[in-house]
C-alpha positions as CSV (number, residue, x, y, z in Angstrom):
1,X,121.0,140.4,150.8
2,X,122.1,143.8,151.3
3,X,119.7,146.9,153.0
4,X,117.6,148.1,149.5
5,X,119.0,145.4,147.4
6,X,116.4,143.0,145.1
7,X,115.8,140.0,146.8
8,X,116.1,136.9,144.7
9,X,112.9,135.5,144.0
10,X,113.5,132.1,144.9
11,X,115.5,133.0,147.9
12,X,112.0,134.9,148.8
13,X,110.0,131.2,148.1
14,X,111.8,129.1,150.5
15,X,111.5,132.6,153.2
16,X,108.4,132.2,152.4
17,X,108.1,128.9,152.6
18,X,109.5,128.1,155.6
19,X,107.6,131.1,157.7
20,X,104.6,129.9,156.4
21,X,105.0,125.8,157.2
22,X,106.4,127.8,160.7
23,X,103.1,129.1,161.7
24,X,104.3,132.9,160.9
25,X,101.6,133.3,157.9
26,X,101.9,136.9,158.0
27,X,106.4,136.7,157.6
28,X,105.0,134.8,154.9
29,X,103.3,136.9,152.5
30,X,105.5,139.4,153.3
31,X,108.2,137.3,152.2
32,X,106.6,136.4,148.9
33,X,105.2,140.0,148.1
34,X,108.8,140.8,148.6
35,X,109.8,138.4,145.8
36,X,107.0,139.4,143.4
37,X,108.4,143.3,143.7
38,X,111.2,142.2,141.9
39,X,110.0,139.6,140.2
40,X,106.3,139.7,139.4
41,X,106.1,136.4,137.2
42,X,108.0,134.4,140.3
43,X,105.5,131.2,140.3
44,X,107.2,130.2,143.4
45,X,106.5,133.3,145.3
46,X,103.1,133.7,143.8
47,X,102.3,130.3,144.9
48,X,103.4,130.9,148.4
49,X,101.8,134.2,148.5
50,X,98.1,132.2,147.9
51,X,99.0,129.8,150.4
52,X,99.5,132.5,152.9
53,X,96.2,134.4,152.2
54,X,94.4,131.0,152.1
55,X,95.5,130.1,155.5
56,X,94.8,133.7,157.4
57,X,91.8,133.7,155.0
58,X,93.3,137.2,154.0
59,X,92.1,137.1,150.5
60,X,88.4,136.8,151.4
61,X,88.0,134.0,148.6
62,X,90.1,130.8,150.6
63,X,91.2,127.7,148.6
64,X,89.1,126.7,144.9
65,X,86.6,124.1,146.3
66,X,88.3,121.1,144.7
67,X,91.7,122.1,146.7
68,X,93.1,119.7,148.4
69,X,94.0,122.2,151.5
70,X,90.3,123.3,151.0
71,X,89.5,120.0,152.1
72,X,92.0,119.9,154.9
73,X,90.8,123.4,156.1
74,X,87.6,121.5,156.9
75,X,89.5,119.0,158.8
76,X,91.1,121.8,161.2
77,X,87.6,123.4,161.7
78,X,86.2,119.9,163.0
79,X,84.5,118.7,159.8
80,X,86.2,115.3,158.7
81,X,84.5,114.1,156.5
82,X,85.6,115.5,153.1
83,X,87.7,113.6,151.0
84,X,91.4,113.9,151.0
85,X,93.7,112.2,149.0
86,X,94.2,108.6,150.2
87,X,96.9,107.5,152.4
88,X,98.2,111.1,152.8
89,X,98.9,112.5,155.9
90,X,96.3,114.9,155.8
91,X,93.9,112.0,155.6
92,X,95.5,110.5,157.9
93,X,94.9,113.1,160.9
94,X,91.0,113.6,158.9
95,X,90.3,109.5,159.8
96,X,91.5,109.9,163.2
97,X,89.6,113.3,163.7
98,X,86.6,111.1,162.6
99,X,87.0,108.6,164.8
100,X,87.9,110.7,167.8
101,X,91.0,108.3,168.2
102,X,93.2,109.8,170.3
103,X,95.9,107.9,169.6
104,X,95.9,108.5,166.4
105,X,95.6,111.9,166.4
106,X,98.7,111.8,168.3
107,X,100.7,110.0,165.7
108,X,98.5,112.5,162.9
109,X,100.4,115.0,164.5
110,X,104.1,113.5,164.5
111,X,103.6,113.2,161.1
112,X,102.6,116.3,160.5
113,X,105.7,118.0,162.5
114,X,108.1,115.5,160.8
115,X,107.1,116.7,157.2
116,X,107.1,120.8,158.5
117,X,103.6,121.3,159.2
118,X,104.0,122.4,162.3
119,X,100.7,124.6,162.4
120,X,98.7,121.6,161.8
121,X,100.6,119.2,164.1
122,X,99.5,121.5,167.0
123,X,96.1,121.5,166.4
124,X,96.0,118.0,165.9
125,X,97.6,117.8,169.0
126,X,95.0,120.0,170.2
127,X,92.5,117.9,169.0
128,X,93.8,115.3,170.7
129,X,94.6,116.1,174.1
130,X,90.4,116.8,174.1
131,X,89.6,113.3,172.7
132,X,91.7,111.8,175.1
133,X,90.5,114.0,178.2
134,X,86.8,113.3,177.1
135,X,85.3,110.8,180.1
136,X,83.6,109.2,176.6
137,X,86.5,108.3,175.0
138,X,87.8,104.9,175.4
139,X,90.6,103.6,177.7
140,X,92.8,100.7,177.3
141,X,94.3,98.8,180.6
């Protein structure tokens, strides 16, 4: 794309897209907004651009309560216990969260990587170095 040029709006999704699911929330809304300029009924880049704000929380309003990343946000802040959809990988990292399993949070995490979450494989990873360093936790010989 050429200095000045439109940007396509779906090449401005998977931009967006892919700084986002990077970590770079920021790149990512700027991505999006960039594909809204030139295309302001873009669903792709309007639904990228909402993901962004949710995650830096720069909308002020988050994810609609029933959300399913609503419910994940409370996994990342430490709270497990809200639903998520069964057998998901989100669930998966909320169980081990709740169990403190180490372990699990470990493998939570590869799953998270291997599907380009790579935010929330590094806190799960996070999460579980401090299960496993915690005296509390239990150890298998």
């Amino acid at each position: 794309v050429a200095e000045g040029e439109p940007v396509p709006a779906g090449y401005a999704a998977v931009r967006a897209r892919f700084a986002r699911l990077g970590g770079a929330v920021r790149d990512a809304a700027a991505w999006a907004r960039e594909g809204l300029r030139w295309a302001p009924g873009d669903a792709g880049c309007a639904a990228e651009l909402a993901l962004a704000q949710a995650e830096s929380d720069e909308s002020g309003q988050g994810f609609a309560e029933g959300d399913t990343y609503a419910r994940y946000g409370a996994v990342r802040a430490g709270e497990p216990a809200r639903a998520l959809p069964a057998g998901s990988v989100l669930a998966q990292h909320a169980e081990a969260l709740a169990r403190r399993d180490g372990d699990a949070l470990d493998r939570a995490a590869i799953a998270l990587a291997e599907r380009g979450f790579l935010l929330f494989a590094a806190e799960a990873h996070a999460q579980a170095v401090r299960v496993h360093r915690d005296p509390r936790a239990g150890r298998r010989s």
